[in-house]
Each structure stands twice: as C-alpha cells, then as structure tokens.
KOLGUFI-93783 format. One line per 10 residues: their letters; for each residue z, y, x of C-alpha. Coordinates in Angstrom, 1 decimal, decimal comma, padded with zeros to 4 digits. Layout:
# KOLGUFI-93783
A = Z:Y:X | ...
END
This chain:
# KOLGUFI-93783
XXXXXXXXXX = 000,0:-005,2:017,6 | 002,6:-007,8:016,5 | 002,9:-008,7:013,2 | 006,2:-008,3:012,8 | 006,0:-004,3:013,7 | 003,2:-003,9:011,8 | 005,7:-005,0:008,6 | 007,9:-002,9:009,7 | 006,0:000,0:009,6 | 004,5:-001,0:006,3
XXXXXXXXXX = 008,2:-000,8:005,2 | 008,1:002,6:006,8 | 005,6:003,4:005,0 | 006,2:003,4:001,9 | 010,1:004,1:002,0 | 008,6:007,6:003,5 | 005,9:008,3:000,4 | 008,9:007,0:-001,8 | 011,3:009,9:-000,2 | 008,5:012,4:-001,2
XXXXXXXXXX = 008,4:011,0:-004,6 | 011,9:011,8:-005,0 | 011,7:015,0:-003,3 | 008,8:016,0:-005,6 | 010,7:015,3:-008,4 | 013,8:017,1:-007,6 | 011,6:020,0:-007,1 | 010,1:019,6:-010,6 | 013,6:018,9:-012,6 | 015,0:022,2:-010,7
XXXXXXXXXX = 011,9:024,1:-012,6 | 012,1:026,9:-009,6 | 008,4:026,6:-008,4 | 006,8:023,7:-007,0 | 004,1:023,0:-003,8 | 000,7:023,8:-004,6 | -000,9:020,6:-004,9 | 001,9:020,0:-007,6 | 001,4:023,4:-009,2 | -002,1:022,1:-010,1
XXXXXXXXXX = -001,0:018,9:-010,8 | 001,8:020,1:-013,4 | -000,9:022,2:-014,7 | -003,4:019,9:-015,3 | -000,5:017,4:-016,7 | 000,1:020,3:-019,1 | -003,1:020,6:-020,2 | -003,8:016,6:-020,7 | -000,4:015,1:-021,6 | -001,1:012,7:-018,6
XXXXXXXXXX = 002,0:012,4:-016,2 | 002,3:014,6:-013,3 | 002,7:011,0:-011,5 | -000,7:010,3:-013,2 | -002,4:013,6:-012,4 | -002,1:012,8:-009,1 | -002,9:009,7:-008,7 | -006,5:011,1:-010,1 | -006,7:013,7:-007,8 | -005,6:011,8:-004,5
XXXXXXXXXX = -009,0:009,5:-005,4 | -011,1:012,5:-006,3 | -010,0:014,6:-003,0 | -010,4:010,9:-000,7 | -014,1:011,1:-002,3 | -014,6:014,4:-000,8 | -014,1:012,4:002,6 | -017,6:010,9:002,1 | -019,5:014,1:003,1 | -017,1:014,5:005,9
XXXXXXXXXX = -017,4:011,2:007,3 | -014,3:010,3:007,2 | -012,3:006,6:006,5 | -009,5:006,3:004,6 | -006,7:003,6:006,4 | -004,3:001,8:004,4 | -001,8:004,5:004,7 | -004,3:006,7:002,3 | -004,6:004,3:-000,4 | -001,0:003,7:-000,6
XXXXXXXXXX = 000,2:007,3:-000,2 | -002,4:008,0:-003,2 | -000,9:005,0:-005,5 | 002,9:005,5:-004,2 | 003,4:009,1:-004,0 | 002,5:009,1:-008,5 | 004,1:006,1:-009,1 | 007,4:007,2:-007,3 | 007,2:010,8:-008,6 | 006,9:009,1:-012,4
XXXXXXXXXX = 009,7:006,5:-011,7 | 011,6:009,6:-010,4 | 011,4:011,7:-013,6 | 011,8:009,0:-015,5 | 016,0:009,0:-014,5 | 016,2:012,6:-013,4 | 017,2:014,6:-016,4 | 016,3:018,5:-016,7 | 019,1:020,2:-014,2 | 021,0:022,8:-016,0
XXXXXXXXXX = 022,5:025,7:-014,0 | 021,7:027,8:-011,2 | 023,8:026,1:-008,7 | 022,5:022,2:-009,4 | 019,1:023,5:-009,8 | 019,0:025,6:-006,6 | 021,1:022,5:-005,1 | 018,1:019,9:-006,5 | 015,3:022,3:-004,9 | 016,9:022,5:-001,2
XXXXXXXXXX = 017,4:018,6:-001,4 | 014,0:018,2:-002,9 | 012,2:020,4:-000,2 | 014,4:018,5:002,5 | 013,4:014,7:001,5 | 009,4:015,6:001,0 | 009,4:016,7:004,7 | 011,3:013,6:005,8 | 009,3:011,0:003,6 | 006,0:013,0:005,1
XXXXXXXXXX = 007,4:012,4:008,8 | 008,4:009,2:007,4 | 004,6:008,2:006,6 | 002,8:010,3:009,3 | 004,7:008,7:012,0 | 004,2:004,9:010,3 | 000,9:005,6:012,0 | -001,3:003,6:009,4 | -003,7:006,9:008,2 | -003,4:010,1:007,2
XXXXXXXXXX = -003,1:011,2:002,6 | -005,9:012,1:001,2 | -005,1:015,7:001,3 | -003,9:016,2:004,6 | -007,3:014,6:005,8 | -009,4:016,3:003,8 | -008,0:019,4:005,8 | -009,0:017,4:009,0 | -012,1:016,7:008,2 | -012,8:020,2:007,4
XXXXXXXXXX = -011,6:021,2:010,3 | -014,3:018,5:012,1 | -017,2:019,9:009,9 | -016,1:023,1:010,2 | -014,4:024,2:013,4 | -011,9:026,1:011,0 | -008,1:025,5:012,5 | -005,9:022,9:010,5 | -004,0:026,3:009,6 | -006,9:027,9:007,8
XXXXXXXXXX = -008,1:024,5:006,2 | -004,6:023,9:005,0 | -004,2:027,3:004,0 | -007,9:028,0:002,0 | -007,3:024,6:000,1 | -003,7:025,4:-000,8 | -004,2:028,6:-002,2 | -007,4:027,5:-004,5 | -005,2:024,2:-005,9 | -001,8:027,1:-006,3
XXXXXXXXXX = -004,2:029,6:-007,9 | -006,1:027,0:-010,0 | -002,5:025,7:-011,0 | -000,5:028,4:-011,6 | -003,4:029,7:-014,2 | -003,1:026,2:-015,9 | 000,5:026,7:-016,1 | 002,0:025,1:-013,1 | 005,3:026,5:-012,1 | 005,2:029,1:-008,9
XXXXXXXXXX = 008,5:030,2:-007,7 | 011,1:030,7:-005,4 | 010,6:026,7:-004,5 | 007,2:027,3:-003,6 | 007,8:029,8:-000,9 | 010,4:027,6:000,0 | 008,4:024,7:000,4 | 005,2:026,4:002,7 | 008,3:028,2:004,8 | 009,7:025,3:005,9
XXXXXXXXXX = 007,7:021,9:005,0 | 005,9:022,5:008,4 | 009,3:022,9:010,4 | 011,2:020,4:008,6 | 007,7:017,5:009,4 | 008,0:018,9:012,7 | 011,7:018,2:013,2 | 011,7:014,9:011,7 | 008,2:013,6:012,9 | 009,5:013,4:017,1
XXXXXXXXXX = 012,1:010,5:015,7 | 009,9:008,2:014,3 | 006,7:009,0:016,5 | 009,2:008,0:019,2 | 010,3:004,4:017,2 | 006,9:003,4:017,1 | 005,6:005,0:020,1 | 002,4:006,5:018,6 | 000,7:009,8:018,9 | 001,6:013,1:020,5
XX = 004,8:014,4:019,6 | 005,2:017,3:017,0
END
C-alpha cells in the first residue's frame, strides 16, 4: 500500500471518529435520549463525576480486553477510535451549550444521529480495524455462531438497561438512533468503501 494512501486514510480516519464525537454530543446537549453505549456511559459519568468523554475512554479499553478470550487483535483503527471518539465528545461539550427549546433540541438530535452514522462510515470504510465495540460483537459472533444482529442486539440492551438504571437518558433519540444508525452506515459506507476500494459493499 503506498504511503501516501495510507495518510490519507489516517486522515479519514479520525476526521470520521471526530464526526461521531460531534454527533454524540449533539445527542447529549439535545437531552432527548441517547445510544445505548452512551446511556451507560452518561450513567456511569453520573455516578463518578468523570466526563462522559472519560467514561468511555475506560470502557472502550475494558470492552477491547474482552477481545483476549475471543482471540481477537485490535488494528490501529481500535486504539484511535477508543482515544478519539472521548476526546472529541469532551472537546465537543465543552462549546456546545445546553439547547433550549423543542425545535433546536429536536433540530441538534436529527443532526446528531445523522453525523454519528457518517463519522461511523467514515472510520469503517478507512479500512484500518474495526472499535472496540463493534468487534466485540464480531468476535462473539466467531465464538458463538450468534448473528451480528443478535450480538449487537444482547450487548446493547444489557449497556441501555445497565445505563438507563444508572441514570442515563432513554428517549425518543434512542429509538431514533437504533432505527436508523444501521441505514444511515449503510448509505454512507458504499462511498467511501468505493474511494478506497476495500471490502464488500454495504
């Protein structure tokens, strides 16, 4: 692979984990219901006074360690989705105020929703390994024989459940985000699979 692609998907990269920071925080500043892993992060930030940024930057590295028995390696795309995706969401809060009123907050949430499944196509198609959380669903679907669908799914409702009952806000933006996160990475993903002409299309 020539070097100069290889940058350039670096770029890619991270400009897509950044988009989901941003996305992730709009989400959070709208207060209408978040996606599960950010449920249970909010939660757990609520229960610490750690960041939400923070939170889950200690829970990408805890979930990566549940690779081990799965045999799975992480790629340099994991470790930077782990440290990027916090660090964004943080820098993200930290100049997004609180949205007051229904329309800007329902307005923040659609955008929100929108740029986490473009920075996830973003970083999926950059081709350089897959986060922490969407292996772990992979591997158990390796282990296991269960479907990505019913990894994904078991996994997301134990971090929404343990979440929402640390106080993580559910809402209308979490049914928003599992109806259309799939068709919105699914959309995007074709166009820069395509660039970089790697893996099967969505």
């Amino acid at each position: 692979m020539k070097t100069k692609q290889w940058w350039l998907r670096l770029v890619q990269l991270n400009l897509g984990l950044w988009t989901f920071g941003l996305g992730a925080a709009l989400m959070v500043r709208a207060h209408l219901g978040l996606d599960p892993w950010n449920v249970f992060h909010q939660g757990l930030s609520d229960l610490t006074g750690l960041s939400i940024g923070v939170i889950s930057i200690f829970s990408g590295v805890v979930v990566m360690l549940l690779w081990v028995p799965l045999r799975l390696k992480p790629g340099l795309g994991t470790l930077l989705n782990i440290l990027m995706i916090g660090l964004s969401l943080d820098a993200f809060m930290a100049v997004i105020p609180d949205l007051n009123g229904w329309p800007l907050r329902i307005g923040a949430l659609m955008l929100g929703v929108v740029l986490t499944g473009l920075g996830s196509a973003a970083y999926i198609g950059a081709g350089m390994g897959t986060g922490p959380r969407d292996g772990l669903m992979m591997g158990l679907n390796q282990k296991f024989g269960w479907s990505i669908r019913v990894s994904r799914l078991l996994v997301e409702i134990i971090v929404l459940a343990s979440g929402w009952m640390l106080g993580g806000v559910v809402g209308v933006g979490t049914v928003a985000f599992a109806l259309c996160i799939g068709p919105l990475v699914q959309f995007f993903l074709p166009f820069f699979q395509k660039w970089w002409a790697l893996g099967p299309k969505a």
